[in-house]
Structures are given as structure tokens and as C-alpha cells.
C-alpha positions as CSV (number, residue, x, y, z in Angstrom):
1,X,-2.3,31.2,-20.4
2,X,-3.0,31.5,-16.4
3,X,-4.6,28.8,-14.1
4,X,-7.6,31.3,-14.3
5,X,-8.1,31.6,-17.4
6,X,-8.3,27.7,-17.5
7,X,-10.6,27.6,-15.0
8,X,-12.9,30.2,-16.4
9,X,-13.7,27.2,-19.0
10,X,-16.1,25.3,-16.6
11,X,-17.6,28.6,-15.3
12,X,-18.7,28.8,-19.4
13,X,-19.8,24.8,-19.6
14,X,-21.5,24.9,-16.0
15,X,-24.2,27.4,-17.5
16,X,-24.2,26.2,-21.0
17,X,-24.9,22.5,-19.1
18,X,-27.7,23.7,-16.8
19,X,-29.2,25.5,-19.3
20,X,-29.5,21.9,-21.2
21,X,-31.2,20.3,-18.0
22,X,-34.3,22.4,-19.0
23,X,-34.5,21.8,-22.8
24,X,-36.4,18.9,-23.7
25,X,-33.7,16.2,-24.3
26,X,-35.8,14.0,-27.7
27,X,-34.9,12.2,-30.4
28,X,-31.5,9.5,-30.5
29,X,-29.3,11.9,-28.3
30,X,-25.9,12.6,-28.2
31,X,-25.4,9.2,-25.8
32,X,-26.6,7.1,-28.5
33,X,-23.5,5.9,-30.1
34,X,-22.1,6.6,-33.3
35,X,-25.6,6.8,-35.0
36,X,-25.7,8.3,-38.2
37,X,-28.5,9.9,-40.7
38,X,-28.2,10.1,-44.6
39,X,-28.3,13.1,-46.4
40,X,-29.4,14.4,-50.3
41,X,-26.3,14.8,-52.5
42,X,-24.2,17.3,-51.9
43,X,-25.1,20.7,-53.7
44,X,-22.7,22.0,-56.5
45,X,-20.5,24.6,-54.8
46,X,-18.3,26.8,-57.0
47,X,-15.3,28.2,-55.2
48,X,-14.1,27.8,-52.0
49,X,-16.3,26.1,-49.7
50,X,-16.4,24.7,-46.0
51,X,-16.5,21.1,-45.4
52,X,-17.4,20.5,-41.2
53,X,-15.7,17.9,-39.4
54,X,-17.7,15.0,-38.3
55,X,-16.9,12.7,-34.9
56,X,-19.6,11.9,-33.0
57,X,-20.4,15.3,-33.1
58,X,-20.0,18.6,-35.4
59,X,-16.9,20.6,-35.6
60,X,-16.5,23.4,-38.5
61,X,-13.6,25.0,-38.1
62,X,-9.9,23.6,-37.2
63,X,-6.5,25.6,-38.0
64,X,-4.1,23.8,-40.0
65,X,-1.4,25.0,-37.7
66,X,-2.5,28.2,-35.3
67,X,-1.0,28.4,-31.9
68,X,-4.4,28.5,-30.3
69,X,-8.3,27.7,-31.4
70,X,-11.8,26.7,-30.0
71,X,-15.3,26.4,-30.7
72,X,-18.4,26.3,-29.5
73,X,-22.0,24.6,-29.9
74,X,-24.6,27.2,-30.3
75,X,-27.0,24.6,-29.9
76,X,-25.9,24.9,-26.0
77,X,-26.3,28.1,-25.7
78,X,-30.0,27.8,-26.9
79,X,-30.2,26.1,-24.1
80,X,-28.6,28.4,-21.3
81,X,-30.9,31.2,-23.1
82,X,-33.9,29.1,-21.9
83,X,-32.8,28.9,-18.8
84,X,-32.3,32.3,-18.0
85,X,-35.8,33.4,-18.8
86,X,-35.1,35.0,-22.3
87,X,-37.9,34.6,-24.7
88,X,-35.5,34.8,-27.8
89,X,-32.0,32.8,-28.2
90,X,-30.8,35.8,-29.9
91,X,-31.7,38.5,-27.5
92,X,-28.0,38.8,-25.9
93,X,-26.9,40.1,-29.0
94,X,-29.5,41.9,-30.2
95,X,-28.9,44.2,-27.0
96,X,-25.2,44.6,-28.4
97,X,-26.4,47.3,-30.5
98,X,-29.2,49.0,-31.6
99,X,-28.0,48.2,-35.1
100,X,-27.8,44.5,-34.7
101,X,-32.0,44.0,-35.2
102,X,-32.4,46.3,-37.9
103,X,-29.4,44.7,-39.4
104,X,-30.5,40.9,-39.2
105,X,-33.7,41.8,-39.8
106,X,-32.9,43.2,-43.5
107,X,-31.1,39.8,-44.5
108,X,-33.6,37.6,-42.7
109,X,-31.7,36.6,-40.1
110,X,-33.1,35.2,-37.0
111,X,-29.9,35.3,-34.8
112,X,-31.3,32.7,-31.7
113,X,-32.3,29.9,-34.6
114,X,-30.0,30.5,-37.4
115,X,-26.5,30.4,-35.8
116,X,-25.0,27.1,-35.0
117,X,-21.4,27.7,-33.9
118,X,-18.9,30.8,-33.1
119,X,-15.2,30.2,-33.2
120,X,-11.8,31.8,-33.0
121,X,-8.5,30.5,-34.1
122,X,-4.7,32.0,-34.5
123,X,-4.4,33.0,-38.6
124,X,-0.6,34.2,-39.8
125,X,-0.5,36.1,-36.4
126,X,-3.6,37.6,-35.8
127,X,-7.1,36.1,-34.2
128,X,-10.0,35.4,-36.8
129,X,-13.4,34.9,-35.7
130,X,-16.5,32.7,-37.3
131,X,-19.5,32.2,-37.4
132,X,-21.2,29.5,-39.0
133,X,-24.8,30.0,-39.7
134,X,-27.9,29.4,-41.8
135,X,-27.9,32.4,-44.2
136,X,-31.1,32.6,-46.8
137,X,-29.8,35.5,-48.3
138,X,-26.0,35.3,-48.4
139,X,-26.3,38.1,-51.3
140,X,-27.1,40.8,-48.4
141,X,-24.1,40.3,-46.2
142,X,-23.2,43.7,-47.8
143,X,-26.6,45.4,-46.4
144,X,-25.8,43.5,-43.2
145,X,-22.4,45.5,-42.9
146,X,-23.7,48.5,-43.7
147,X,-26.1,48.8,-40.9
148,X,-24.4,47.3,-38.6
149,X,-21.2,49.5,-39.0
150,X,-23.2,53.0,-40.9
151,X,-20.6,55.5,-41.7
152,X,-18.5,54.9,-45.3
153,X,-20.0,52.1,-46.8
154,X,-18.8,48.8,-46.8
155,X,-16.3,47.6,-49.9
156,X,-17.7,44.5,-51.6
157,X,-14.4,42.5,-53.7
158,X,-16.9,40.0,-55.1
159,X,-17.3,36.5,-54.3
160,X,-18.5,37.2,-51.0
161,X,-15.8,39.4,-49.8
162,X,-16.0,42.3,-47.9
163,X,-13.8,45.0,-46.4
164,X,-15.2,47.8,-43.5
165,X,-13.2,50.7,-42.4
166,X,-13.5,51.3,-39.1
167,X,-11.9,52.6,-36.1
168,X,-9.4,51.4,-33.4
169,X,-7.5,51.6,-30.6
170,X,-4.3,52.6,-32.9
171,X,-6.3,54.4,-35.8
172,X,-8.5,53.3,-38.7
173,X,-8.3,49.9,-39.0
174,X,-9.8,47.3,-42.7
175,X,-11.7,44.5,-41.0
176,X,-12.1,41.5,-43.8
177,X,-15.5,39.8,-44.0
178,X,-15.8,36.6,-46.0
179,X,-18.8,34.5,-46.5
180,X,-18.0,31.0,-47.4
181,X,-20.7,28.3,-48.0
182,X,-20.9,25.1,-46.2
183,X,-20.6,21.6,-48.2
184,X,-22.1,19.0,-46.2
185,X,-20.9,15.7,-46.9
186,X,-23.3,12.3,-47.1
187,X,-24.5,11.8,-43.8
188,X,-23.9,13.4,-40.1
189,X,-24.6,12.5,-36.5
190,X,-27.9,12.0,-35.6
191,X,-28.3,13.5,-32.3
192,X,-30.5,16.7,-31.8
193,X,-28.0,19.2,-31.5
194,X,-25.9,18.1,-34.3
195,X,-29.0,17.9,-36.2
196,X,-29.8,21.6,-35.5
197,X,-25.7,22.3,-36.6
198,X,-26.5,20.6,-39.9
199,X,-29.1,23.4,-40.8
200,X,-26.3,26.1,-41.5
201,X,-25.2,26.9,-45.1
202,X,-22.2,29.3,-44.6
203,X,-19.5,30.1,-42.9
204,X,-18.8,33.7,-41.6
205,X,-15.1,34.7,-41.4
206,X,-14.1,38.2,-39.9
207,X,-10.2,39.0,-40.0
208,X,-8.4,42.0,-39.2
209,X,-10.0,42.9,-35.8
210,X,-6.4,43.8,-33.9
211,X,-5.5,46.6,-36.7
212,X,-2.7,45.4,-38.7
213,X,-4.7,46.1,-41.7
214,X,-3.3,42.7,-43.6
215,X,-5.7,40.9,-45.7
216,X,-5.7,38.2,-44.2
217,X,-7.4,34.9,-45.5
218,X,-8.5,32.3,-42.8
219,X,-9.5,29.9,-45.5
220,X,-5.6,29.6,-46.2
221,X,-5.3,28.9,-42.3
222,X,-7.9,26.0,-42.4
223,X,-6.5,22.3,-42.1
224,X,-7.6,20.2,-44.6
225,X,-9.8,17.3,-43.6
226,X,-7.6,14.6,-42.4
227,X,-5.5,17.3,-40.1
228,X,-8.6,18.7,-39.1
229,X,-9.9,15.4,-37.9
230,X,-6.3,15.0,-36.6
231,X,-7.0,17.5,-34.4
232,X,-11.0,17.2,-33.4
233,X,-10.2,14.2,-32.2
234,X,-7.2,14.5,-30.3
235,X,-8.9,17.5,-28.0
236,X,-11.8,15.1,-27.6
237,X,-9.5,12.3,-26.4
238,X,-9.2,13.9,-23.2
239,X,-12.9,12.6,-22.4
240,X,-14.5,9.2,-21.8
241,X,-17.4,10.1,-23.9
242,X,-17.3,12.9,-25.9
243,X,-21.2,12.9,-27.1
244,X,-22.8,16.0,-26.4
245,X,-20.1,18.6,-26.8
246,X,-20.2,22.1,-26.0
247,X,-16.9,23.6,-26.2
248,X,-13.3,22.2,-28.0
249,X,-10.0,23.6,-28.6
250,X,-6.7,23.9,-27.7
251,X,-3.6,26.1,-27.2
252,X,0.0,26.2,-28.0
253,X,3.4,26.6,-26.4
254,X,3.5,30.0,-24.2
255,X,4.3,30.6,-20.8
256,X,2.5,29.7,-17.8
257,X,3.8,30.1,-14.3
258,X,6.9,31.3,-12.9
259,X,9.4,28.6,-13.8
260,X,7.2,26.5,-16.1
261,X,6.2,26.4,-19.7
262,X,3.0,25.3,-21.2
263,X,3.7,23.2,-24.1
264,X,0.6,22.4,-25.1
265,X,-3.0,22.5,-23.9
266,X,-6.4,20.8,-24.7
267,X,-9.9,20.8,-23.2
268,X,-14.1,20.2,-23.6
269,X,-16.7,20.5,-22.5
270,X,-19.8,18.0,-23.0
271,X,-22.9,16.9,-21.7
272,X,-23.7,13.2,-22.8
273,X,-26.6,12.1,-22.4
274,X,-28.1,8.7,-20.6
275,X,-26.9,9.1,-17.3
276,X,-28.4,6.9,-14.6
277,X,-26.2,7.6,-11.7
278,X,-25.8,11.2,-11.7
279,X,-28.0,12.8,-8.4
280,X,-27.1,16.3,-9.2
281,X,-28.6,16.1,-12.7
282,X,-31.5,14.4,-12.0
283,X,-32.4,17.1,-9.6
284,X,-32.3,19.3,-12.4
285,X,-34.2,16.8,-14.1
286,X,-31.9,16.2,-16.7
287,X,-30.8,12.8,-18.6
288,X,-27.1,14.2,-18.9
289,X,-24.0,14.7,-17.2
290,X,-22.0,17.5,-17.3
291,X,-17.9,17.0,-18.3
292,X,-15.5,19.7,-18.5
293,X,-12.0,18.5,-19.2
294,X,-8.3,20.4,-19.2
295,X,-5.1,18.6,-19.6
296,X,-2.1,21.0,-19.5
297,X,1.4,19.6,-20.6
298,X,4.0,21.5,-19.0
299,X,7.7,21.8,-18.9
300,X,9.4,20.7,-16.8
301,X,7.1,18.4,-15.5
302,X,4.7,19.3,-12.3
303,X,4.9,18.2,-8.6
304,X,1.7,17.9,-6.5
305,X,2.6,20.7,-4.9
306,X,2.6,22.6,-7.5
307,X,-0.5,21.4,-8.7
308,X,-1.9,22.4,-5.2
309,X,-0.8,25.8,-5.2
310,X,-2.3,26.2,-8.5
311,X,-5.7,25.2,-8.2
312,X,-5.7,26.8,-4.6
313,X,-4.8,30.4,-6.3
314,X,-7.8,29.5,-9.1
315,X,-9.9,28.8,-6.6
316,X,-9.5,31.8,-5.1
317,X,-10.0,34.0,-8.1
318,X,-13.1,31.8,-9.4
319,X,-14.3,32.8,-5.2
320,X,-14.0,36.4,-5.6
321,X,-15.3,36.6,-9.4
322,X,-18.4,33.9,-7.6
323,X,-18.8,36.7,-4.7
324,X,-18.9,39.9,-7.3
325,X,-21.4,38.0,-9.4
326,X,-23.4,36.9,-6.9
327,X,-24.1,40.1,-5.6
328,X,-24.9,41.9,-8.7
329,X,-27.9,38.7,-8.8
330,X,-29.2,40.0,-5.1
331,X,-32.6,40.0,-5.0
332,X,-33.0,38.1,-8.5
333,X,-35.2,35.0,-6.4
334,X,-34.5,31.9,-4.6
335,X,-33.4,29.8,-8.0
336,X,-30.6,32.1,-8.8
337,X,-29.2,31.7,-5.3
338,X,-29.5,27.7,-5.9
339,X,-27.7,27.3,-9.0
340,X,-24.7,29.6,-7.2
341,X,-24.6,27.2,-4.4
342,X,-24.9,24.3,-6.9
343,X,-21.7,25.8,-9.2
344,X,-20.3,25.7,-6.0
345,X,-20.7,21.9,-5.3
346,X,-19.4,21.3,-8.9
347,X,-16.4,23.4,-8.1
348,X,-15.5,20.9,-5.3
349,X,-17.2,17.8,-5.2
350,X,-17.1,17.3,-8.9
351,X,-13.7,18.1,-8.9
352,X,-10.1,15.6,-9.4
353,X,-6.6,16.6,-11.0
354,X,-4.3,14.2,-11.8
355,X,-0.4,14.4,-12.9
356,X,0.9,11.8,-15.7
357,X,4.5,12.3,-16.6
358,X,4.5,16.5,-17.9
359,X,0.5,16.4,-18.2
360,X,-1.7,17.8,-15.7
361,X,-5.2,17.1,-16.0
362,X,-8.3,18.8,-14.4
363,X,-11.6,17.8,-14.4
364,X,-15.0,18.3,-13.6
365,X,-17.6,15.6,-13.8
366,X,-21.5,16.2,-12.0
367,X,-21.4,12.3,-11.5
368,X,-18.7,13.0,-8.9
369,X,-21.4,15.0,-6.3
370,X,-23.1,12.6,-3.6
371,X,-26.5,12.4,-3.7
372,X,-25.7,13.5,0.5
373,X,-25.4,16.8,-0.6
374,X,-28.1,17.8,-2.3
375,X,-30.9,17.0,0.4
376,X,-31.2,20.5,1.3
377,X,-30.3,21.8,-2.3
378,X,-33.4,19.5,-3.6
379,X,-35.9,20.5,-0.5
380,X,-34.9,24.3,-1.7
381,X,-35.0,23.7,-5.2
382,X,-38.3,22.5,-4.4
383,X,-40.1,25.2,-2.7
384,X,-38.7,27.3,-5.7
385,X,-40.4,25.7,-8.4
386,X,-43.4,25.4,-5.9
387,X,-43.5,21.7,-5.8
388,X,-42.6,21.1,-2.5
389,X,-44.8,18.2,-1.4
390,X,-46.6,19.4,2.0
């Protein structure tokens, strides 16, 4: 895993966050502590079932022992959706495919209000996806499949597993669909997102996307609860308060730069709520902060030069991806010109990196920007939103 690739982490959270500024931030929040709400008993569940991982916030998946995994909040990128203008949630990936509408639509899927996270993780070699969801009609995953893949129908092995045949970059290739329910426990967080997470029923499991054609099961890659935690937690350790979250995951041993060796890696991304000294975010007026964290252990251990040289080369790359993007926005109005500038500010004045023994950190924090340097980004913002006071 590159620097860039790293890096391309808070270009994700940046949007996901400021896309939160504009939602309406009610009820106990994610800042509110550990508060919890109770829930009815748990259903009766034959077979194999899903049980989420509860912190301070919701986690569904996490591998027993895959070399890489991550997840994120859907309930986030509600959020971003709203910010953009789109009038549904869903509407990204309804323009996937002209199948995807006609597809959701015959299981009563609402894509933008029914899906609460997507994730990927590492499972016996190969990358398995998720999606956990609210699914009335679980029985038409079959229909679903159909649609959205028409040519030889799809294979349906009972107890809510599928197989589709369909083509590749080396040939045909069996693509596994399993659709696992959720058991909810006796209580979960009680923050608005998480309370929107607690509305799905199943999880989605799709396998066999590189072409191997090996049935693979993810449910035999899941950790079981206390490993699972094991894990949740450890990724959320690398922030100072991890209400809020967006993104979590980590990565294994691989390489990284010439001459070093990434043992391990871990990062989020979370917007907590109840900040009180954050200028850039109450510009945006939003009650959150925005944290994006990345520690990278290494072998051997880093110098700050090499640190430098690092983030020097990411900063580059982030610059020319910035420029490209920015340009294909031309002419899109004065706002979208202000949030590039602002993305810009986090980029530097939000910025630190620190080096503890073999561990590198980088991190991103919106409390970091002086309110000093958003006079003219507020007296812009301003005329945008047409509330510039004459």
C-alpha cells in the first residue's frame, strides 16, 4: 500500500464530513458518551446469522484473520448526497445501470434509505464485499439477481444462496451471493446515525468477483465476537474520540516504499459531534469536527526525513488529482470553488505526523485551522449562499 493510496482516505472523509455539516445534527449525537437505547428481544434466527459489533458506534463486519478490511457508515454518505444537490441518497447507483432501478424496485428496495454500511475484507485469498441493509423481502434476492445481471438465470442453493455466471477479464467467472440476517443484540448506541444502522435486517455477502471460481464462504472468514471487538476497537484507538465514525479498517504486512516494509496499518475517519472550538466547522455551520486518522507501522523504523519525503510525494499526487478534478467542476458555481479551497486548508493546516518508535502517524483534525484563515473563505462563502450582510 503507497503513501497515496493512504492519503486518498481523507479525500473520502473530507466529503463524507462536509456533507454532515448540512444534515440536521438532532437527537443525543455521536458526542454524547456511551449512551445507550434498549431494544425488543432478539428475533428467533435459524441458521447462520450476523451479530454487529457495538462500541460507541456500529461495526458489522470484521475478519477473523484477513490481511486487509474496512467499512464504511452509509449513514455519512447520506449526508455527502445532500450536499451535492441529489434529491435521492441512492441516485449514484441507480446511474450504475439501467438495471439497478428496475431491479431494487422489484424487491422493494429503496437503495438511499435502506443501506447502512458497505464493506470489503480479505477471505481465503480473494476480496469479499458486503452490504448490510434493510431487506423487506429477502425471498427476492433471486429476482434481484436476475435483473440486475439478465442472461442465464441466477442459481438459487437454498438458504439464501446464490451463484451468477458471469463474465471476466480471464473468462466466465461464478460469483457467490449470500444473504445472511442480522441478530441485533439488547441494546445499541443511541446516536442518530447508529440509530439509522440499527434499521438493517441482513447482511449481503458477494464472493468470487476476481474469477477463481472457488465457493468461497465469508461467513467462515468472520471473527467471532470477542476478536471482532478485538479489532473494532484497536483501529478506533488511533483517535481521541471515536463518536461519529465514518470509515474503519486496517491492512496487513505488504510492502511499502523502497527499503521499508509495512507491518501493519490502521486508520478512521469520524466526525464527533459537540465541538465548540472548531472555526472551520462552524462556518459550515456544523456542531462536528472532522478526524481522519492513519498510523503506519513500518520496518525498519522511519526517520523524519523520510517521513518528509513521503508526505511531500502524497502531496503532490493529491495536487495533481485536486487540479484534474477541479477542472472537470469549472463552471459548477462559486460553492464548489469554496469547498476545493477549503479541502485545501485541511490538507495543510489541519495537518500533523508524528513518528513513535516503527509507527508513523498522520492526521487530520478541522480543529487545527485558525479561525485567520477563513475571513475571506467566510466573506465568500457568504455571498454564495446569498447572506452576505450589506
Amino acid at each position: 500500500m503507497r503513501m497515496r493510496s493512504l492519503l486518498a482516505v481523507v479525500l473520502v472523509g473530507f466529503f463524507i464530513f462536509v456533507g454532515g455539516c448540512k444534515s440536521k445534527d438532532a437527537g443525543s449525537g455521536a458526542g454524547s458518551g456511551s449512551a445507550t437505547v434498549k431494544l425488543p428481544p432478539p428475533r428467533k434466527i435459524e441458521g447462520p446469522s450476523i451479530s454487529p459489533i457495538l462500541t460507541s458506534n456500529i461495526t458489522f463486519i470484521a475478519p477473523k484473520d484477513g490481511s486487509w478490511w474496512g467499512e464504511m457508515n452509509f449513514a455519512c454518505y447520506r449526508s455527502v448526497m445532500g450536499l451535492t444537490g441529489t434529491k435521492r441518497p441512492g441516485e449514484a447507483f441507480e446511474k450504475l445501470s439501467p438495471n439497478v432501478v428496475p431491479a431494487m424496485n422489484a424487491a422493494g428496495i429503496d437503495l438511499g434509505r435502506d443501506l447502512a454500511a458497505i464493506g470489503a475484507f480479505e477471505c481465503n485469498g480473494s476480496p469479499c464485499f458486503y452490504v448490510a441493509a434493510r431487506l423487506d423481502h429477502p425471498e427476492k434476492m433471486g429476482k434481484v439477481l436476475e435483473i440486475l445481471a439478465p442472461g442465464k438465470p441466477p442459481v438459487d442453493l437454498g438458504k439464501g444462496h446464490y451463484t451468477l455466471e458471469t463474465p471476466g477479464a480471464n473468462g466466465p467467472r461464478t460469483i457467490h451471493v449470500r444473504v445472511v440476517p442480522i441478530q441485533w443484540g439488547v441494546e445499541m448506541p443511541a446516536d442518530r446515525w447508529s440509530q439509522e444502522l440499527g434499521q438493517a435486517t441482513y447482511v449481503v455477502f458477494i464472493g468470487g468477483i476476481d474469477g477463481k471460481n472457488i465457493d468461497l464462504d465469508p461467513l467462515a472468514s468472520v471473527a467471532d465476537a470477542q476478536t471482532g471487538l478485538a479489532k473494532v476497537m484497536d483501529a478506533e484507538s488511533t483517535m481521541a474520540d471515536a463518536h461519529g465514525r465514518c470509515i474503519l479498517g486496517a491492512v496487513g504486512p505488504r510492502e511499502f516504499m523502497p527499503g521499508f516494509k509495512l507491518d501493519k496499518a490502521r486508520f478512521a475517519v469520524a466526525a464527533p459531534e459537540g465541538a465548540t472550538d472548531d472555526a472551520l466547522m462552524k462556518l459550515m455551520s456544523s456542531k462536528r469536527t472532522l478526524d481522519v486518522e492513519v498510523e503506519l507501522t513500518l520496518s525498519p523504523a522511519p526517520q523524519a526525513s523520510d517521513a518528509d519525503g513521503w508526505i511531500a510525494q502524497g502531496r503532490l499526487f493529491l495536487t495533481g488529482i485536486g487540479e484534474n478534478v477541479r477542472s472537470q467542476f469549472a463552471g459548477q458555481g462559486a460553492l464548489m470553488d469554496i469547498y476545493f479551497d477549503m479541502l485545501t486548508l485541511i490538507g495543510t493546516k489541519a495537518f500533523r505526523h508524528e513518528i513513535k518508535g516503527n509507527a508513523l502517524r498522520l492526521s487530520w483534525r478541522t480543529d487545527r485551522v485558525p479561525a485567520s484563515d477563513l475571513t475571506d473563505l467566510e466573506h465568500r462563502l457568504e455571498a454564495a449562499m446569498g447572506t452576505a450582510t450589506p
